[in-house]
C-alpha positions in Angstrom: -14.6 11.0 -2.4 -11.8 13.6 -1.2 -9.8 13.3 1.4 -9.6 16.7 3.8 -5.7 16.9 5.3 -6.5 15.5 8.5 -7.5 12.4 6.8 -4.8 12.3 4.5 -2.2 13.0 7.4 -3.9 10.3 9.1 -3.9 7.6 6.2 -0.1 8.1 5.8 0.7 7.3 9.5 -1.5 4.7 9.2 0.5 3.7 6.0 4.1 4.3 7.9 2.8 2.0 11.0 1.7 -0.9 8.8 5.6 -0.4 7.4 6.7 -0.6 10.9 5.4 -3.1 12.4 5.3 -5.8 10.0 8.4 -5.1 7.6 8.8 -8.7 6.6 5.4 -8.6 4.5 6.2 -6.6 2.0 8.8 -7.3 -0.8 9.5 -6.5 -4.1 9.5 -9.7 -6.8 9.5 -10.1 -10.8 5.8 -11.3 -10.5 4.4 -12.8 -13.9 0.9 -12.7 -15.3 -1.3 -10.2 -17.3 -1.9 -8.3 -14.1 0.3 -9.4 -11.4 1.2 -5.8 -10.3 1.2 -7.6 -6.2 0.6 -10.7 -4.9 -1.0 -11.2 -1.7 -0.5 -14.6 0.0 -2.3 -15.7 2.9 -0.2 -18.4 4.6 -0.8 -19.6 8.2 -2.5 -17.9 10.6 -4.2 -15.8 8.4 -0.8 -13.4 8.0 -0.7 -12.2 4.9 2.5 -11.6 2.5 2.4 -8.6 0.2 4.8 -8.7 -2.7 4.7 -6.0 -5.1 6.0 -5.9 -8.8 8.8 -3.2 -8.7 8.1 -2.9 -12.5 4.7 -1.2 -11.7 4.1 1.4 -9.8 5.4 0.9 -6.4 3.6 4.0 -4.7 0.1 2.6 -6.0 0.6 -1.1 -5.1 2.1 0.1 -1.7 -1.0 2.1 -1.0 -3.5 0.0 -2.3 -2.3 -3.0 -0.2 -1.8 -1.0 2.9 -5.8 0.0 2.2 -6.4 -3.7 2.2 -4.6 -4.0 5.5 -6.0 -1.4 7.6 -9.6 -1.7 6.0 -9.8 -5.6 5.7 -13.4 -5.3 5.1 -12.9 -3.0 2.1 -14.7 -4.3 -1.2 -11.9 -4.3 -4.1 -14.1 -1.5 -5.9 -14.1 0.9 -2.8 -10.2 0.0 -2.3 -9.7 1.1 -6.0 -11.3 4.6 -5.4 -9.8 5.4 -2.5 -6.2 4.4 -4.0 -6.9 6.8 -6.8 -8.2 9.4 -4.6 -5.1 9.1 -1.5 -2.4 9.2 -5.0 -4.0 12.4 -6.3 -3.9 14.1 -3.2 -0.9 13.3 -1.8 1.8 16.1 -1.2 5.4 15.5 -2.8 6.7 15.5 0.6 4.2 12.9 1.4 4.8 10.4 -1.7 8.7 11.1 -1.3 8.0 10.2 2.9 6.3 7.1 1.9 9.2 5.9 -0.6 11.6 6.5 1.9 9.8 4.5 4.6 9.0 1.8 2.2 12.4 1.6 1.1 13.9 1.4 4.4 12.2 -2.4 5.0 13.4 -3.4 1.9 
């Protein structure tokens, strides 16, 4: 699956929205395990806590948890492709735009 521009454009405000309105979700930890690249917590009333390994790659994790957010109904498998698919299509601009938003709630 490719994304056309429009969808892309739309994905990343999607993405910076997420960022904005719930900043205190997302944090960066030492996270241990084979394949702890994020942890996602779901604590009382169903709000969930999204802490990424900053050893990893922050841009995937950030993407592929913001996926899970905005498409809650999302198998892992289809969450996987698209995260591939958004990454290889995304502008510089875009990636450095994300990073900057994502580091600005940190």
């Amino acid at each position: 699956m490719t994304f056309n521009t429009y969808e892309l454009y739309k994905f990343t405000r999607q993405v910076y929205k997420v960022l904005k309105r719930h900043p205190e979700k997302f944090t960066l930890k030492k996270l241990h395990g084979k394949y702890a690249y994020y942890l996602r917590e779901i604590g009382e009333n169903n709000i969930v806590e999204v802490a990424i390994d900053y050893r990893y790659s922050l841009l995937s994790s950030l993407i592929h948890e913001c996926l899970h957010h905005i498409h809650p109904d999302w198998c892992e498998s289809k969450v996987l492709v698209n995260e591939k698919n958004l990454i290889n299509q995304l502008t510089t601009k875009q990636a450095t735009n994300l990073f900057k938003r994502f580091a600005s709630i940190l």
